[in-house]
N, C-alpha and C positions, 0 to 999 in steps of 0.2 A: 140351913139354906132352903128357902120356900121357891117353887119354881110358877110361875104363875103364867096366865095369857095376857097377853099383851091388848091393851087397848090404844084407842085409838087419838088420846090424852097422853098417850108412852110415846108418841112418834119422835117429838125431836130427840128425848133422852134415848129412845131405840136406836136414831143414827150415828148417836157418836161414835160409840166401839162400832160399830160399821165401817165409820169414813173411818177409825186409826189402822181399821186391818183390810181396806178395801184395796190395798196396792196387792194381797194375797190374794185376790179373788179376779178371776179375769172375767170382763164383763165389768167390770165395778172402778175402771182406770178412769172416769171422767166427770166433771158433775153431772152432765148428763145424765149419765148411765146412774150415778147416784140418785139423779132425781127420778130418773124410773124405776129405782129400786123402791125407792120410800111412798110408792104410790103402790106397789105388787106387797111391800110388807100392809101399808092399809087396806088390803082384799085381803089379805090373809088374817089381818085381826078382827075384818067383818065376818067372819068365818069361823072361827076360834082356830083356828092354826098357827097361830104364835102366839111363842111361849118366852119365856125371860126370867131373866135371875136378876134381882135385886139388892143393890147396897149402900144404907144411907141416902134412899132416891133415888139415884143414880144407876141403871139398868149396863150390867156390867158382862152381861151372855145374854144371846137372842137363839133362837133355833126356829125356822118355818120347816110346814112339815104336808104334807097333802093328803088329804085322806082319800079325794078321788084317785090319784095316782099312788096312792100306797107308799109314800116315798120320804125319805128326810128330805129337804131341797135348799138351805142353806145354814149352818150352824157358826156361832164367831163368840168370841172369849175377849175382851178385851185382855191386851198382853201382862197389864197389872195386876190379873186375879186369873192366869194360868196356872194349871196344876193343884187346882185348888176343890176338884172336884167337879165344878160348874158343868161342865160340856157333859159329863155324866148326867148328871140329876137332871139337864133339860132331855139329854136322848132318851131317859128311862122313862121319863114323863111323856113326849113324844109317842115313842114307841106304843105306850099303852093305848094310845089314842087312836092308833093306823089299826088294820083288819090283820091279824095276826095267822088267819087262815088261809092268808094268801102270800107271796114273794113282799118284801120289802125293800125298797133300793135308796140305793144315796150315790152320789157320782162324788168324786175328790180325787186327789192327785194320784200319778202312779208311781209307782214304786223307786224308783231313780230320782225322781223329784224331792227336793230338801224340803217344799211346802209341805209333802203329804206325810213325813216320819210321824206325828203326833196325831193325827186326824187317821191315818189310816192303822194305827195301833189302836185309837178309840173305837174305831168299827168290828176292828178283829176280835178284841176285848168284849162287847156282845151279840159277838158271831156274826156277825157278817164273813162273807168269803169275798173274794174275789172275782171279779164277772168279766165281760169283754172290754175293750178297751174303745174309749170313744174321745171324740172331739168336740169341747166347747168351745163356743165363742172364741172360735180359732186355737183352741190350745188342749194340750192333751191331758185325757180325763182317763179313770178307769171306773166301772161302775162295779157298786161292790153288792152285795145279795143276800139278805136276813130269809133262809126258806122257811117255809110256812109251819105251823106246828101242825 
């Protein structure tokens, strides 16, 4: 499995798995909000800050990630290639990308939330902790903390 940056030729195949798992993402309930998603991922691919997993074409894991804010800022698996490694290999790739001397954050669900079981086991898994608790886009988040080496 090769993890690659996403260009700016990848956009509609980047949306799909987006729009199957955007009912998970709050912020992401409308086309709207999708069409301003697929305009913030093309900043991010003029950038080199997204990344993707590939199959048969078909771009089947996304991950954006910020290098000014040191931060993951949104990761998604399409549900048909879960557990399959994916969300790994893009965070591993990611990570090496971000400033490792400094805090690393990623926001995702809290703990009582059924969304966050697999997303916030992914984090825990390399090292991420636990950090305060926050609100997006009306809905509650918890931001989790990779400390610096």
């Amino acid at each position: 499995m090769q993890v690659h940056f996403g260009q700016k030729e990848d956009i509609d195949q980047w949306m799909k798995p987006v729009t199957k798992v955007s009912d998970n993402f709050p912020g992401l309930e409308t086309e709207e909000a999708l069409e301003e998603h697929r305009k913030t991922v093309l900043k991010f691919m003029g950038k080199d800050q997204a990344l993707c997993v590939k199959e048969d074409g078909r771009i089947i894991g996304v991950i954006l990630f910020s290098r000014g804010y040191n931060m993951i800022c949104c990761l998604a698996v399409d549900p048909d290639y879960r557990r399959a490694g994916i969300a790994s290999a893009m965070l591993d790739k990611a990570l090496s990308e971000l400033d490792r001397t400094r805090d690393i954050t990623v926001t995702t669900f809290r703990e009582d939330d059924t969304k966050g079981t697999a997303p916030r086991a992914l984090y825990k898994k390399f090292g991420f902790v636990e950090g305060e608790l926050v609100e997006e886009f009306g809905y509650p988040n918890q931001v989790f903390v990779l400390n610096r080496r």
